[in-house]
N, C-alpha and C positions, 0 to 999 in steps of 0.2 A: 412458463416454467422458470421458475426464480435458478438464478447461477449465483454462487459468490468464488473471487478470485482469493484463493489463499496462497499468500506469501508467507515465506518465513525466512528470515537471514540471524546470525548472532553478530554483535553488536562488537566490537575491538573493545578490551575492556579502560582504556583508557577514552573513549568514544562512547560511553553512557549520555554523561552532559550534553553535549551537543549533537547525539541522535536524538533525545526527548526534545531540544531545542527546534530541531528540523521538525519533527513530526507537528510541533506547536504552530510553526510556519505552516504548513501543508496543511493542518487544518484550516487555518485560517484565510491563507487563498482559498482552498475549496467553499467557505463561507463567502466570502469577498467576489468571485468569478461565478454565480450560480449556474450560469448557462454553460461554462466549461464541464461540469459536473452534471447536469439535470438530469442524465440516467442513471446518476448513481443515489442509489436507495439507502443505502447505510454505509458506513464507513466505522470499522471497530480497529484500534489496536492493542494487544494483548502482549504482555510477558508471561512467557512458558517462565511455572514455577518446576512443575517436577516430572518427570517423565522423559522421555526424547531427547533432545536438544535442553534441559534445563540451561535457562537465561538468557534464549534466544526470543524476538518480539515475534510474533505475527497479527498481519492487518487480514484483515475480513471484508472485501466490497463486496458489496449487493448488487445483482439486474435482474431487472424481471428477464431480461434472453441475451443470448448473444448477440445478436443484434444491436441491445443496446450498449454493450459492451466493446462491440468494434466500434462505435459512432463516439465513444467516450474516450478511448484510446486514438482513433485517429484525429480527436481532437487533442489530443495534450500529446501527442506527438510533433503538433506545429506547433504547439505554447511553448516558448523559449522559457519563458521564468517556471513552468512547472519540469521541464526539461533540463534546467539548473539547479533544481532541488533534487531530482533524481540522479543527476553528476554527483552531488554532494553525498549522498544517500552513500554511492558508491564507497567515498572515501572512508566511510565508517564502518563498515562492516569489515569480518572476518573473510578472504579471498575462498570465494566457493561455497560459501554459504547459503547463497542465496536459490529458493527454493519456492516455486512459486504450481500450483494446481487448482485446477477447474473443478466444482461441485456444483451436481444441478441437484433439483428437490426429486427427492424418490417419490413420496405422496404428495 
């Protein structure tokens, strides 16, 4: 059963630049460390244009189960430099923003 973790946070609007900047970083350790990632199937992040939250980002991970989902997290929960990206993460966002939910596949 495929799950993805969907976050959503909005971005401080003076903190656009250097949220895209982060995210650039993040992709690129998760390129760089594959074994710290290997359950993760896909990695998407989107700008909400209209609806909802218009101009808030949301990311999209992929697992085939939660299983692999806790093995992925409790690994980047001891990775200090992925653990100082998500420090960072913090400082950009709007205080309470942050919004994150579980989807597994219906069919």
């Amino acid at each position: 059963m495929t799950i993805f973790v969907v976050e959503t946070v909005v971005v401080k609007p003076e903190k656009h630049e250097e949220f895209k900047l982060l995210m650039q970083r993040v992709l690129k350790y998760k390129q760089e460390n594959p074994e710290l990632f290997k359950e993760v199937k896909s990695w998407k992040l989107f700008r909400q244009m209209f609806g909802g939250t218009a101009g808030a980002y949301v990311s999209m991970w992929e697992f085939e189960n939660l299983t692999d989902l806790e093995k992925c997290w409790a690994k980047e929960d001891k990775d200090k430099e992925f653990q100082k990206m998500h420090q960072e993460l913090l400082q950009f966002i709007e205080p309470a923003t942050f919004f994150m939910e579980i989807w597994a596949s219906a069919i």
